[in-house]
C-alpha positions as YAML, in Angstrom:
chain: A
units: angstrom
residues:
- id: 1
  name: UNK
  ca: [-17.75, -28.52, -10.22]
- id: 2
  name: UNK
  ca: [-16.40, -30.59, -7.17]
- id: 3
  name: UNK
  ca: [-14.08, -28.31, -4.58]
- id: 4
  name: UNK
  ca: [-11.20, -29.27, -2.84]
- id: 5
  name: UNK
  ca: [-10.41, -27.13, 0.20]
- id: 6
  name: UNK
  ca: [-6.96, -26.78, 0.90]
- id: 7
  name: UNK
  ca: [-5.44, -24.95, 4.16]
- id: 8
  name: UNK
  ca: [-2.22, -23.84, 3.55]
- id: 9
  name: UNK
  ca: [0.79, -22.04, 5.35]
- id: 10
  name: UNK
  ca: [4.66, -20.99, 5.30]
- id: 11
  name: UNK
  ca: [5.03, -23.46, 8.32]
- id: 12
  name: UNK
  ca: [6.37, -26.85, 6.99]
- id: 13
  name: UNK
  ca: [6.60, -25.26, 3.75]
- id: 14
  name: UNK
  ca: [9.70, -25.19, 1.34]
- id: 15
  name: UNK
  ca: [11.43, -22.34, -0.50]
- id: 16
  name: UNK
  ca: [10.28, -20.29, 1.99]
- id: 17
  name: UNK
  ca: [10.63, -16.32, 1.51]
- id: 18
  name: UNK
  ca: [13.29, -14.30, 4.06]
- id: 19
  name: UNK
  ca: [9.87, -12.50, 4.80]
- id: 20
  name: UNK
  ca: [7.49, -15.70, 4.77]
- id: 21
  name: UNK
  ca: [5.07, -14.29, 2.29]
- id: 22
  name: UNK
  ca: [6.62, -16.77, -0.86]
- id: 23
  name: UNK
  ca: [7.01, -20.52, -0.23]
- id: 24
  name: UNK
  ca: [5.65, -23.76, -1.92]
- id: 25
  name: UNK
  ca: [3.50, -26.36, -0.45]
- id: 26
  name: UNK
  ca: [4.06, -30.43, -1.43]
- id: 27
  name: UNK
  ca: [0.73, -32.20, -1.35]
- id: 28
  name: UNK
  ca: [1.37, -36.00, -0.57]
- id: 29
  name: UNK
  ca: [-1.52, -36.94, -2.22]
- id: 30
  name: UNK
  ca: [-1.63, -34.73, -6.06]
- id: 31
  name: UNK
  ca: [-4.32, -32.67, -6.66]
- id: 32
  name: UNK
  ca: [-6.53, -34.26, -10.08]
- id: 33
  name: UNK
  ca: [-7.83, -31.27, -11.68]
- id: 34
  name: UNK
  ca: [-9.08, -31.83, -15.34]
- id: 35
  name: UNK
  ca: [-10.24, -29.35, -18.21]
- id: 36
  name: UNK
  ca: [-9.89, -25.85, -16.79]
- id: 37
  name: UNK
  ca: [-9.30, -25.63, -13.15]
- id: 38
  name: UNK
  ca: [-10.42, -22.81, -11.15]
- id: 39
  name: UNK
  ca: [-8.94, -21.49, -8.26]
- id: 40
  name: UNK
  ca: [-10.47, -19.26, -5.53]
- id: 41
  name: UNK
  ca: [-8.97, -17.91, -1.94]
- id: 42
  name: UNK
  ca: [-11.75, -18.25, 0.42]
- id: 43
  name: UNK
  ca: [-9.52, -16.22, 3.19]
- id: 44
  name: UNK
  ca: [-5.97, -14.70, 3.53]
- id: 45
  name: UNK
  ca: [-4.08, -13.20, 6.32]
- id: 46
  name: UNK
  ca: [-1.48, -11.16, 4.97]
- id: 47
  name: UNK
  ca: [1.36, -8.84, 7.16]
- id: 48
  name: UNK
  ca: [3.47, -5.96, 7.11]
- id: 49
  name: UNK
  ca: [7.27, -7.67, 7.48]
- id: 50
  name: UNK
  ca: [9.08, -4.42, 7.23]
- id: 51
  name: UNK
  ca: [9.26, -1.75, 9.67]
- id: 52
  name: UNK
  ca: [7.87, 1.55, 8.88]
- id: 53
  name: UNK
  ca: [10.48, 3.60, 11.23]
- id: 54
  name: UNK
  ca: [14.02, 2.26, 10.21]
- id: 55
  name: UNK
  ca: [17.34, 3.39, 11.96]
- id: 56
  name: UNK
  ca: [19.08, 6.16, 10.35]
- id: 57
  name: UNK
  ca: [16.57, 6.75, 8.00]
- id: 58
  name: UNK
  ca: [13.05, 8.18, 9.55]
- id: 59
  name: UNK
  ca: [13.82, 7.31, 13.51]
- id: 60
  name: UNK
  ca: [14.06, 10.79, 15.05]
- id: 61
  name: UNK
  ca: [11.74, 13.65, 15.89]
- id: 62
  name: UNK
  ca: [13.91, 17.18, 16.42]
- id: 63
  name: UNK
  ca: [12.70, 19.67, 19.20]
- id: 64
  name: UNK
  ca: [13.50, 23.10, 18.06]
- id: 65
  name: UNK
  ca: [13.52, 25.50, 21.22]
- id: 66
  name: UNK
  ca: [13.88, 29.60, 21.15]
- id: 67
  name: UNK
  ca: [14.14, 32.44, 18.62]
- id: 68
  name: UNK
  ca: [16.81, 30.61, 16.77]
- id: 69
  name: UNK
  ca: [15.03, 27.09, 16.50]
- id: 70
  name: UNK
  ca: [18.54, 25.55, 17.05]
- id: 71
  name: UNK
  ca: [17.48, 22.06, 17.74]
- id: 72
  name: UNK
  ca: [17.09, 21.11, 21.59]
- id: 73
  name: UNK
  ca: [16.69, 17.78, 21.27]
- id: 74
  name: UNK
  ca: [16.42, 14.57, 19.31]
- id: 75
  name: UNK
  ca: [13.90, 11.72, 20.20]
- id: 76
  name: UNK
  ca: [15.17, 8.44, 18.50]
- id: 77
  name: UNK
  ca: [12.03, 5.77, 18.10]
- id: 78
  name: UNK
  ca: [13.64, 2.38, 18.32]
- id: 79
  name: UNK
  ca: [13.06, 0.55, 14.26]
- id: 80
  name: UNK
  ca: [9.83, -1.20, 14.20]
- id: 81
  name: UNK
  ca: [6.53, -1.89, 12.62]
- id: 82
  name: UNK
  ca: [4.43, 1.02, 14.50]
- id: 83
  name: UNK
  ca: [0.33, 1.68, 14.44]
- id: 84
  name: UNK
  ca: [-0.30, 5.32, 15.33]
- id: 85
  name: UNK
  ca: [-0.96, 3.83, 18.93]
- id: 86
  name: UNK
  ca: [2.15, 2.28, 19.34]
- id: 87
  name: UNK
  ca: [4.13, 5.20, 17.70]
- id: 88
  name: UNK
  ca: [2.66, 7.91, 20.20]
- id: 89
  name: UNK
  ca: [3.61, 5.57, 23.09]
- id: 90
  name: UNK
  ca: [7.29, 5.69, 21.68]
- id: 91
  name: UNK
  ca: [7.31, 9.52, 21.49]
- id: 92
  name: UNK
  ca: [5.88, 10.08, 24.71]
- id: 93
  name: UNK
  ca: [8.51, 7.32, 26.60]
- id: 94
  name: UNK
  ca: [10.96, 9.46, 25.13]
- id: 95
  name: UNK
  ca: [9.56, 12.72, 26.41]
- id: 96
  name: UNK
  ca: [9.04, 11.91, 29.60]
- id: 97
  name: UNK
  ca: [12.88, 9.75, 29.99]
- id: 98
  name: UNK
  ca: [14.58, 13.19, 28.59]
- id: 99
  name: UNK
  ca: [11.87, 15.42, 30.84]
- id: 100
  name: UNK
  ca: [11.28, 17.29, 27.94]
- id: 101
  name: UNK
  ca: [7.57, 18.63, 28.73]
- id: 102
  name: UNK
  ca: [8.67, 22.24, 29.98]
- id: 103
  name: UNK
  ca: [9.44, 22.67, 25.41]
- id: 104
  name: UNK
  ca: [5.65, 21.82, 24.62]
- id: 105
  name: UNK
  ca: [4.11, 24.72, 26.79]
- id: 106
  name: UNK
  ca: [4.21, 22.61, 30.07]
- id: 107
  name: UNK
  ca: [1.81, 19.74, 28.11]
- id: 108
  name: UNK
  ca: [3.43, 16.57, 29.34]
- id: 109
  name: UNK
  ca: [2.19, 14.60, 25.83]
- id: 110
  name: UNK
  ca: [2.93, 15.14, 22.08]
- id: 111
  name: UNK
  ca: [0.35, 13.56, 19.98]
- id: 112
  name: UNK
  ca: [0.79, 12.97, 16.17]
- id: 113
  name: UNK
  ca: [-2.04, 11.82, 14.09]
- id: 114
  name: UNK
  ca: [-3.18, 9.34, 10.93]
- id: 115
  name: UNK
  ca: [-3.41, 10.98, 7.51]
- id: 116
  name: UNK
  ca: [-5.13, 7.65, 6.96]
- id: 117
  name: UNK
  ca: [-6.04, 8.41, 3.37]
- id: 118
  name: UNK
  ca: [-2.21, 8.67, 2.29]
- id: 119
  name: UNK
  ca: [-0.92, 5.67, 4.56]
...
C-alpha cells in the first residue's frame, strides 16, 4: 500500500481550537485514497494548555504557627502550568520575599514532592 506522509500543524490552519489542540488542515492538492484507507500517526507532540494552579481556586499554601494553628501566613503561587521544579521555586520565592524561614524550624526551604502515580 503506497504512503503519503503528511506534516501537519495548528499554524496556518483553520477552525482553530481557543487551546490549539482542534483545527482543520486544507490540502491544495486532495489526497486520492481508494478502497479502505488507513491512517497512522507516526509522531505527536501534544501539551498541557491549562494551568494546574488557578487563582482563587488551588493558589495558596497556609502557614499555621503556635498552639492554636491560627494561620500565620498565606503564600499565593501566581496561576500557571507548574512541574514540581517550577512549583518549589514558586514556594520558596515566596518564603524568602515574606522572610518566613524562622516558621519551618530555621530551614530556609519548603520542599513538596510528586505523588507521580496519581498525577
Amino acid at each position: 500500500m503506497p504512503e503519503t506522509l503528511i506534516i501537519a500543524n495548528s499554524k496556518g490552519a483553520r477552525n482553530v481550537s481557543s487551546h490549539g489542540s482542534a483545527f482543520d488542515v486544507t490540502f491544495d492538492v486532495p489526497i486520492k485514497t481508494g478502497g479502505d484507507p488507513h491512517i497512522k500517526v507516526l509522531s505527536s507532540t501534544i501539551w498541557y494548555t491549562f494551568p494546574n494552579v488557578k487563582a482563587g481556586v488551588n493558589d495558596q499554601l497556609i502557614i499555621k504557627h503556635g498552639t492554636g494553628l491560627t494561620p500565620y501566613s498565606i503564600l499565593t503561587i501566581p496561576q500557571g502550568l507548574y512541574g514540581i521544579e517550577e512549583l518549589n521555586a514558586a514556594v520558596q520565592h515566596q518564603i524568602e520575599s515574606q522572610n518566613l524561614s524562622r516558621f519551618l524550624a530555621g530551614k530556609t526551604t519548603l520542599t513538596i514532592g510528586a505523588d507521580f502515580a496519581t498525577g
